[in-house]
C-alpha positions as CSV (number, residue, x, y, z in Angstrom):
1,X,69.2,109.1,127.3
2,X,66.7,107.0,125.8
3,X,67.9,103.2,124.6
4,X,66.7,100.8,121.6
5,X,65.6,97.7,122.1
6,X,68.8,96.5,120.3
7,X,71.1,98.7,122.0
8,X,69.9,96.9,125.3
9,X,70.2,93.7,124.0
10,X,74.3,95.0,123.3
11,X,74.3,95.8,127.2
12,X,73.2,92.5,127.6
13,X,75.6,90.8,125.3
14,X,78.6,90.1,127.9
15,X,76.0,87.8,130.6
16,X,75.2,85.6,127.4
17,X,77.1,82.5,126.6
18,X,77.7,83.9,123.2
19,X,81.7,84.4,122.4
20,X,81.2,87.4,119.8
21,X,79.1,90.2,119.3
22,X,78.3,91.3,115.4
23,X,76.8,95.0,115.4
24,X,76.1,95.8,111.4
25,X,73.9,97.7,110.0
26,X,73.3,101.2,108.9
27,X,75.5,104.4,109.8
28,X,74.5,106.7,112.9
29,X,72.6,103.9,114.5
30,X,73.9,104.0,117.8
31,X,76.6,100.9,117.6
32,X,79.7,102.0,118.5
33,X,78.7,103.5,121.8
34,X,77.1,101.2,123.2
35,X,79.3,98.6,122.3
36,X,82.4,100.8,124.0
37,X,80.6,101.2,127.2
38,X,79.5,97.0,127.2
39,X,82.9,96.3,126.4
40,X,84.7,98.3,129.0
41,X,82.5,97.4,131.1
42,X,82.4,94.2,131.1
43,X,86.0,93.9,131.2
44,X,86.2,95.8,134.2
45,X,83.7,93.7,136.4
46,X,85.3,90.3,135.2
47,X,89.1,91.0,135.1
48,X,92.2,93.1,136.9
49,X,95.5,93.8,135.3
50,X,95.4,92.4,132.2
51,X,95.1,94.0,128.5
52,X,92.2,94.3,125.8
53,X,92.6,95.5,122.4
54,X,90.4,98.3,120.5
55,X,91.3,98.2,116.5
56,X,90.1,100.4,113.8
57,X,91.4,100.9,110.4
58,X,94.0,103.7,111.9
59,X,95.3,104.0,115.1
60,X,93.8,107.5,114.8
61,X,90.2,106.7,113.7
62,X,89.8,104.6,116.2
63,X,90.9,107.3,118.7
64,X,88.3,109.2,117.2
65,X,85.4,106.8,116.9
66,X,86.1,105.1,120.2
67,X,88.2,106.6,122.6
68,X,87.1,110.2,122.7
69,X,83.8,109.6,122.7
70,X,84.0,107.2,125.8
71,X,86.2,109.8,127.4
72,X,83.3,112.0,127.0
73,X,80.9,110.7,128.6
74,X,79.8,111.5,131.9
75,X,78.5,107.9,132.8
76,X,82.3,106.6,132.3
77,X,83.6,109.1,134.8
78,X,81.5,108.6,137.4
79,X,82.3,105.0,137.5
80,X,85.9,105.0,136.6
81,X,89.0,107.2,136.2
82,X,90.6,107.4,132.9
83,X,93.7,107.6,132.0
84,X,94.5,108.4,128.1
85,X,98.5,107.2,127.4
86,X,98.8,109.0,124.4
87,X,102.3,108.0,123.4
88,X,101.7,104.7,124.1
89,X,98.1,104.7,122.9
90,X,96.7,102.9,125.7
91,X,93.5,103.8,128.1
92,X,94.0,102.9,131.6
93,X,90.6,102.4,133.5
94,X,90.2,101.9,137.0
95,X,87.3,102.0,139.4
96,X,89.6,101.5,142.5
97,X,89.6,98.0,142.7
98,X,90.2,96.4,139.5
99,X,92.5,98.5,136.3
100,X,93.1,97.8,133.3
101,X,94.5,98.6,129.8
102,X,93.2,98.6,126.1
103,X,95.7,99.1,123.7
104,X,94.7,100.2,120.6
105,X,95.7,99.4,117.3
106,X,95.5,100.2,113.6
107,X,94.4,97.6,110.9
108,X,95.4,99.4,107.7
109,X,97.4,97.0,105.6
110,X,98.0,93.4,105.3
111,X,101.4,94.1,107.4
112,X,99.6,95.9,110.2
113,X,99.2,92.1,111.8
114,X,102.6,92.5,113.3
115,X,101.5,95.5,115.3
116,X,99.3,93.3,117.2
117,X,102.4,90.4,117.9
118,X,102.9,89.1,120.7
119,X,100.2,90.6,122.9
120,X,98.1,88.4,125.3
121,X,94.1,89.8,125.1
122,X,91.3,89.2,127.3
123,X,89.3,90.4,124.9
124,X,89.3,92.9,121.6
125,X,87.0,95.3,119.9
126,X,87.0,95.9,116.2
127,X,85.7,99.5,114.7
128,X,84.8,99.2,111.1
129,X,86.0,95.9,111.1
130,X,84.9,95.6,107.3
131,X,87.9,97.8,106.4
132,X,90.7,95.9,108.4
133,X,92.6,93.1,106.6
134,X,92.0,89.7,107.4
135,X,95.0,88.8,108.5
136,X,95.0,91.4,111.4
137,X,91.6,90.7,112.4
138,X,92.6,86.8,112.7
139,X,96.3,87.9,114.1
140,X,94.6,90.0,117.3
141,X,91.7,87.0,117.8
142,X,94.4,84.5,117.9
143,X,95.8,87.0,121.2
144,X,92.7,86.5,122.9
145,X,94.3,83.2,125.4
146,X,92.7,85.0,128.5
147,X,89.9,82.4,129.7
148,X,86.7,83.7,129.0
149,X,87.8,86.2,126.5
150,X,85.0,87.4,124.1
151,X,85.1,88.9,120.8
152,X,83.1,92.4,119.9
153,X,82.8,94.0,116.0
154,X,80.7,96.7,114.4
155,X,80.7,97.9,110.7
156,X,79.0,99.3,107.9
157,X,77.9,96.8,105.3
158,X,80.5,96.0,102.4
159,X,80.2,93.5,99.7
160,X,78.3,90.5,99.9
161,X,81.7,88.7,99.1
162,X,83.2,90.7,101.8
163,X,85.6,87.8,103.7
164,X,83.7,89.2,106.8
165,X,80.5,88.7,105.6
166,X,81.2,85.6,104.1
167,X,83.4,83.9,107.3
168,X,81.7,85.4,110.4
169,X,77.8,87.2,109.5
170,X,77.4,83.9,107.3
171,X,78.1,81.5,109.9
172,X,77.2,82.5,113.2
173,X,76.8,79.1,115.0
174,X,80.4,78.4,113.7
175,X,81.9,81.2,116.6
176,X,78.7,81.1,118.7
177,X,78.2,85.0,117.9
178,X,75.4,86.9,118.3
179,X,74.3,89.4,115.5
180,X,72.4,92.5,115.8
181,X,71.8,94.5,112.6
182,X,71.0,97.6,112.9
183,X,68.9,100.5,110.9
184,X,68.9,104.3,111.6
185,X,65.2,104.0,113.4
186,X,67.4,101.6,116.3
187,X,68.5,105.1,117.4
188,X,66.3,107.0,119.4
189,X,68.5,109.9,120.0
190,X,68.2,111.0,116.2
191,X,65.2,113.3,115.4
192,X,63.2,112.5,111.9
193,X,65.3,115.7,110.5
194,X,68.4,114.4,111.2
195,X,67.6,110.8,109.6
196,X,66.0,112.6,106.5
197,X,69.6,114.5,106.4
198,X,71.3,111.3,106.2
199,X,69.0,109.8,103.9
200,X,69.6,112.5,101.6
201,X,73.3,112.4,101.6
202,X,73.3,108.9,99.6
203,X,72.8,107.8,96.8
204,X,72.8,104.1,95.2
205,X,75.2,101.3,96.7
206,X,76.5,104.0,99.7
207,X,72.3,104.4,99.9
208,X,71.6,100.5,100.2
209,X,75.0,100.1,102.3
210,X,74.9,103.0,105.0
211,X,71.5,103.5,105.3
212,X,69.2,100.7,104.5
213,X,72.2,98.4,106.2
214,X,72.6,95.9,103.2
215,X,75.6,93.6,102.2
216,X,75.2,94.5,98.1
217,X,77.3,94.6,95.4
218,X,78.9,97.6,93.5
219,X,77.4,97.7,90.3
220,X,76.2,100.1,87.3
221,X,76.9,103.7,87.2
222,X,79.0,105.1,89.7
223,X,77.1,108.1,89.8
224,X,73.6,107.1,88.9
225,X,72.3,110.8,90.7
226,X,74.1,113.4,88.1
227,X,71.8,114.8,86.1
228,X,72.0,117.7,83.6
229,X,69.4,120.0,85.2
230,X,70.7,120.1,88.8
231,X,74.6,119.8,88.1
232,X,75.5,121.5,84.8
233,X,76.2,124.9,85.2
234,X,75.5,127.3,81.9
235,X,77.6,130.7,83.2
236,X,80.7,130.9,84.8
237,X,80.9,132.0,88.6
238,X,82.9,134.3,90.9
239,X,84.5,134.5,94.2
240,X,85.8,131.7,96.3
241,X,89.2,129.7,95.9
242,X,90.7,128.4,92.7
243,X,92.0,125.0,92.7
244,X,93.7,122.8,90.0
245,X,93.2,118.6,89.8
246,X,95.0,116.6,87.5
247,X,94.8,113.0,86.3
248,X,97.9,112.6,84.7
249,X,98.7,110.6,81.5
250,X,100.9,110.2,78.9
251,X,99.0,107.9,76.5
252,X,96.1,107.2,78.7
253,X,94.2,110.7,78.6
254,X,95.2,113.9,81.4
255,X,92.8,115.7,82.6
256,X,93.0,118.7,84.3
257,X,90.5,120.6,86.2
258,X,89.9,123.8,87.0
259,X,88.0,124.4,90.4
260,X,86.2,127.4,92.0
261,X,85.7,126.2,95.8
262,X,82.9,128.6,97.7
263,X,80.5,128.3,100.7
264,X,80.7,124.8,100.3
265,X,80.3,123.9,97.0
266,X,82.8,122.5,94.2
267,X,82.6,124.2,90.5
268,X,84.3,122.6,87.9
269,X,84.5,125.6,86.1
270,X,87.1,124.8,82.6
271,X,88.4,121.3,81.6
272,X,92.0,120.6,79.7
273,X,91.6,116.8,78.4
274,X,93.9,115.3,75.8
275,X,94.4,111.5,75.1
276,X,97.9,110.4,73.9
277,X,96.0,107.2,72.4
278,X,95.9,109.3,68.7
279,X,99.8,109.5,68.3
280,X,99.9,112.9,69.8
281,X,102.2,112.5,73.1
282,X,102.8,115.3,74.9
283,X,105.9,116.1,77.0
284,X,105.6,117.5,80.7
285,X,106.9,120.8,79.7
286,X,103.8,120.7,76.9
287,X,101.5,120.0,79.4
288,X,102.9,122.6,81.9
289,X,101.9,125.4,79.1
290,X,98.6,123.8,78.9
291,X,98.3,124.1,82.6
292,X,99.6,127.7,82.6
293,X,96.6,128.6,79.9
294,X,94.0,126.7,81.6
295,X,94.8,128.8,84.9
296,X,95.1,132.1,83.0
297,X,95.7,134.8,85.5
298,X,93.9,133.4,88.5
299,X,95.6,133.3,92.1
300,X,95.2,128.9,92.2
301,X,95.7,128.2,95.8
302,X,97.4,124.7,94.9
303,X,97.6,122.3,92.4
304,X,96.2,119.0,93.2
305,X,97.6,116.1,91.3
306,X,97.3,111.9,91.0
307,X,100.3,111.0,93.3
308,X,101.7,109.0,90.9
309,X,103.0,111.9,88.3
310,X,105.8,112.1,89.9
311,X,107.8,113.7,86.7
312,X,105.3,116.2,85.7
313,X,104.9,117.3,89.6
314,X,108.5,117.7,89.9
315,X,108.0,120.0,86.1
316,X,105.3,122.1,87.9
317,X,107.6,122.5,90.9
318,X,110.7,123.3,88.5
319,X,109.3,126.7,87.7
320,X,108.0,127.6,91.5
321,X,104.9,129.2,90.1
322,X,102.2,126.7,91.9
323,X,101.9,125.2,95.2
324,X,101.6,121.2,94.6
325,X,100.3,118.9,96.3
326,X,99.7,114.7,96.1
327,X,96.2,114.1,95.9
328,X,94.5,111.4,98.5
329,X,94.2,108.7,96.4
330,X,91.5,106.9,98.1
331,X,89.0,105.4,95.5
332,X,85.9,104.2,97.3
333,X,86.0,106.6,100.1
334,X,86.6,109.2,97.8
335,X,83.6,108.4,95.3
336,X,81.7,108.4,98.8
337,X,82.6,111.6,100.0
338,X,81.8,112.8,96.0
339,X,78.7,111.0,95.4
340,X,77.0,112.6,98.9
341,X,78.3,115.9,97.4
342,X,76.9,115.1,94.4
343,X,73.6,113.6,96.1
344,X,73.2,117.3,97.5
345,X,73.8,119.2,94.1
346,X,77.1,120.9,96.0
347,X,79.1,120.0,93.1
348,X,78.4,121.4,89.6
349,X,79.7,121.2,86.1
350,X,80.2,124.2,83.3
351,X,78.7,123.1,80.5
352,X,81.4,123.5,78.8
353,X,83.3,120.4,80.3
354,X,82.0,117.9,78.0
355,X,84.6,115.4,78.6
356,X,83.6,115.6,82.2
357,X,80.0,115.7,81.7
358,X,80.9,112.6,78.9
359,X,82.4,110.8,81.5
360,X,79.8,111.0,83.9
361,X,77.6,108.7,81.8
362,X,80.2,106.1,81.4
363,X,82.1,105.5,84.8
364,X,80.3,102.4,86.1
365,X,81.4,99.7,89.0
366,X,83.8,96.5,87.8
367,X,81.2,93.8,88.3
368,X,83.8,91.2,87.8
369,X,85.3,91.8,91.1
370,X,84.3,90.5,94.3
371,X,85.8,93.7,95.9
372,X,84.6,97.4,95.1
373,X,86.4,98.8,92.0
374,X,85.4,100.7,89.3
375,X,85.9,99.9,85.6
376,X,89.5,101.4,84.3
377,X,88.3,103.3,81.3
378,X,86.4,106.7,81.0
379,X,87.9,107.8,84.4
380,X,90.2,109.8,84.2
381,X,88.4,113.3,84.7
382,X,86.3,111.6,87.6
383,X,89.5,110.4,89.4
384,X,90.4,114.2,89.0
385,X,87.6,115.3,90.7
386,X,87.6,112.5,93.0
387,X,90.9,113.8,93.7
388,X,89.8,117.2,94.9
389,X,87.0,116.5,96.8
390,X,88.5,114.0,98.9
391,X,91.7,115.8,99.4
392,X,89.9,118.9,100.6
393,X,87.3,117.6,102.4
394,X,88.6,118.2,105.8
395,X,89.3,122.1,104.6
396,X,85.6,122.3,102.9
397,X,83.7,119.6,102.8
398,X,84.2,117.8,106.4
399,X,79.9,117.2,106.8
400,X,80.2,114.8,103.9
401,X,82.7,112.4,105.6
């Protein structure tokens, strides 16, 4: 397998003097793997019986991004055996002469620092540190008491007010860390093909984040790539499954959605949209007709709706016509996962969706905010379709996340 430059100079990291290891830099750029193997084994050649930490944002993400690739790889079972504790979500390595543990863990909220309690590290490696609280980050470095213990992260770029950015890629001589940033030519095992398919799957800040590798701000339209002649749609389609997404509201506006899912793409095929902000409030039963007309007499597989309509799901359910379902209310992953669907003309609007298509020229990025959020007016049929997208992109649209 052919190495980088930069990916040797991660193999090289643990015989430095350096106490940390920052890997940013653009997406598919060979990080993470390199930084497992270093890390294991590194731990293995300096230590016996003692426990390491591997954190991502879940427990189960960092399964994913860490341990089963490691597990797969025939370099790390020719030099150790593996053992994969998966009730106690632990690895156990051992090359017959040394074992040890690595726990891992899940930073996904501010209380997930308690998880970590207690522990005493000889070392811990962070996945996509950028999306793990602070406190947990600080709460598992504070565990590292084993003399000698070193500190390893990778992540995509984030804010430039990110507390990451800000406390550790900002002040490097503070925690005597090193920091390679990487782009997606620091790969060698991606062809030109595959880099021009990434390239093409972004758009704007995800574009200067995830591949160019920048810390930049959120800011103007959130999706700057729409455009009239490659997403509006002028006749309806057939075939595929019909889905439902609502943005609920009583005075604030509901929009409701009407989807055909096939091969692939997302059509927004007919729009419902009424604002309560003209004196014209609508009761759940009201808008439980308008849903009923909207659908017509089409076999909708589900209705996906903002998880916080919780009276006008339980009207829906009431008369056990529709399957619902809570929407994945995940805003900036799920205006990523969107705006690469978008970026790759797989979603399209009917013409007739003019609040939609209105929208689309007026959702823009809160600039006022040192974190990623979007502006709180003109969204509601874009959190609608953010809604479906995300919550059905392990069932349709899985190549986008």
């Amino acid at each position: 397998m052919p190495i980088s430059q930069k990916q040797k100079q991660i193999l090289a990291f643990p015989f430095t003097s350096y106490d940390a290891l920052i890997c940013d830099g653009a997406v598919r750029s060979g990080k993470t793997v390199f930084m497992t193997i270093a890390f294991i084994d590194d731990a293995m050649r300096r230590y016996n019986h003692v426990r390491f930490a591997i954190c991502g944002k879940t427990v189960g993400s960092a399964v994913q991004n860490i341990i089963m690739p490691y597990m797969g790889l025939t370099y790390a079972h020719d030099k150790y055996s593996l053992r994969w504790k998966r009730s106690d979500k632990m690895l156990v390595v051992s090359d017959g002469k040394h074992e040890n543990v690595f726990e891992v863990f899940g930073g996904k909220d501010e209380g997930s620092f308690a998880l970590i309690q207690g522990r005493t590290l000889a070392g811990v490696l962070f996945d996509e540190v950028a999306l793990q609280p602070r406190s947990f980050v600080e709460q598992a470095l504070a565990r590292c008491s084993v003399d000698g213990s070193k500190f390893w992260f990778n992540c995509n770029p984030d804010s430039p007010q990110h507390w990451f950015y800000t406390e550790w890629v900002q002040q490097l001589k503070k925690h005597n860390a090193l920091r390679l940033h990487f782009q997606l030519s620091d790969n060698p095992s991606l062809t030109e093909r595959i880099i021009q398919r990434y390239e093409s799957m972004y758009t704007g800040v995800f574009y200067d984040r995830y591949i160019r590798g920048e810390w930049v701000v959120a800011q103007g339209l959130v999706y700057p790539m729409f455009a009239t002649d490659r997403h509006i749609a002028h006749k309806h389609g057939a075939g595929g499954e019909w889905y439902v997404s609502v943005d609920y509201g009583t005075l604030n506006p509901c929009a409701m959605l009407l989807w055909r899912i096939s091969d692939g793409r997302a059509h927004l095929e007919q729009e419902y949209y009424h604002s309560g902000r003209d004196g014209t409030l609508k009761t759940d039963e009201e808008y439980y007709e308008a849903l009923c007309k909207l659908i017509g007499d089409r076999n909708v597989t589900r209705i996906i709706i903002d998880p916080s309509a919780a009276s006008f799901r339980a009207t829906i359910q009431r008369h056990g016509r529709f399957v619902v379902q809570n929407a994945l209310n995940d805003v900036v992953n799920g205006i990523r996962v969107t705006a690469a669907m978008l970026n790759d003309g797989r979603i399209t609007i009917h013409e007739d969706c003019v609040n939609t298509i209105r929208e689309f020229g007026l959702y823009s990025w809160d600039e006022k905010f040192t974190d990623d959020r979007v502006i709180k007016e003109n969204d509601h049929a874009m959190d609608a379709m953010r809604y479906l997208i995300y919550t059905l992109r392990n069932r349709y649209f899985r190549y986008y996340d």
